[in-house]
C-alpha positions as CSV (number, residue, x, y, z in Angstrom):
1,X,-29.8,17.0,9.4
2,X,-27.7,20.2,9.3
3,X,-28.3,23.6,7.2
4,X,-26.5,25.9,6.8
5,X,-25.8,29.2,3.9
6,X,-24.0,26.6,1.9
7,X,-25.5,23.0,2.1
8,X,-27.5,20.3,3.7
9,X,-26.4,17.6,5.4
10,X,-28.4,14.8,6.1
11,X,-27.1,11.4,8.3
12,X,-29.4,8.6,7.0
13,X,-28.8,4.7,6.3
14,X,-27.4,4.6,3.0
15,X,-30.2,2.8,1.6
16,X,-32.5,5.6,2.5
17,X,-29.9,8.2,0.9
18,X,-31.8,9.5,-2.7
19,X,-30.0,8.6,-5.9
20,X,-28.7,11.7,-7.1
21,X,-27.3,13.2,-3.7
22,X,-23.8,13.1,-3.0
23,X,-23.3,10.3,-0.5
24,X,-20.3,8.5,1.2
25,X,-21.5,5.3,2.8
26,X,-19.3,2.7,4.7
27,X,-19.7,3.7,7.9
28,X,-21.0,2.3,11.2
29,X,-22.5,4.0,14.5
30,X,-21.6,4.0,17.6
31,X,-24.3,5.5,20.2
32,X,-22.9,6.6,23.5
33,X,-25.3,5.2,26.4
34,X,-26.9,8.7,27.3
35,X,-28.8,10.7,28.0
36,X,-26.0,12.5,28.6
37,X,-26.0,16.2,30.6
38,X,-24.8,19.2,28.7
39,X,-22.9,20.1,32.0
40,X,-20.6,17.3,31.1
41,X,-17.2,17.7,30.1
42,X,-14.4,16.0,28.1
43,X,-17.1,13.3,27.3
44,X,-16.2,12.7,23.6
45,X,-12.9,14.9,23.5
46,X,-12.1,11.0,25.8
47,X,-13.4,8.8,23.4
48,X,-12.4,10.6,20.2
49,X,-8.9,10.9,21.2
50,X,-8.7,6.7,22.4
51,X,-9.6,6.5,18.7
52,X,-7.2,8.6,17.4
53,X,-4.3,7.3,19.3
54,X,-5.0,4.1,17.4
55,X,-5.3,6.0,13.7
56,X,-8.6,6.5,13.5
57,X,-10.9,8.8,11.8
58,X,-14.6,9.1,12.5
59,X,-17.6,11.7,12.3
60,X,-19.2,12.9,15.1
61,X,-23.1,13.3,15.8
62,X,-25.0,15.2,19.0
63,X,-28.6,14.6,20.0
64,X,-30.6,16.2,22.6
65,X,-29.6,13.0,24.4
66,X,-26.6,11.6,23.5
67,X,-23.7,11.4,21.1
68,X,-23.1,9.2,18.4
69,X,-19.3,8.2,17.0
70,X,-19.4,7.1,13.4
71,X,-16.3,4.6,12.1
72,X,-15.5,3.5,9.3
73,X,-16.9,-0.2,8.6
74,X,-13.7,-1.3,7.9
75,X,-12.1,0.3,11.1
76,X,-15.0,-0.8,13.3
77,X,-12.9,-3.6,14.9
78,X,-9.9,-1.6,15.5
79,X,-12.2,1.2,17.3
80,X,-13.9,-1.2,19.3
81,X,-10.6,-2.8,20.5
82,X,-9.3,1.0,21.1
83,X,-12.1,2.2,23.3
84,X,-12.0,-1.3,25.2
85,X,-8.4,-0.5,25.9
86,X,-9.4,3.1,27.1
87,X,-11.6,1.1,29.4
88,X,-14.6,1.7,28.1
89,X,-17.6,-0.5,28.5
90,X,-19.3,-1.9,24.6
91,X,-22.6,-3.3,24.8
């Protein structure tokens, strides 16, 4: 959940989204194994760009712990296969 002078933002499951708010649904998470330090650097300027090399959009959310990349559901193979080709490990 964000706030700011303009709006709310709120990251939920799309079933738990209320009726009337303005919602975009469709996506899937990704969660980064963490926790990761805040003295690291470049973590997901890495991942971020193997995804956009391969055309891919995606919404970024930061936790105390770790960092989770949201895909589209539709692009969720084509992101997996990018970040394995980045050499990154999926569990």
């Amino acid at each position: 959940m964000t706030r700011t002078g303009d709006e709310l933002s709120v990251v939920c499951l799309e079933t738990e989204a209320p009726p009337a708010a303005r919602a975009e649904g469709g996506w899937r998470a990704l969660k980064l194994h963490g926790p990761i330090s805040f003295t690291e650097v470049g973590v997901l300027s890495a991942l971020t760009g193997a995804l956009a090399g391969a055309g891919l959009s995606l919404f970024a959310l930061s936790t105390y712990d770790t960092d989770y990349l949201l895909v589209r559901d539709a692009d969720l193979s084509r992101a997996l296969e990018a970040l394995r080709r980045a050499a990154y490990e999926i569990a």
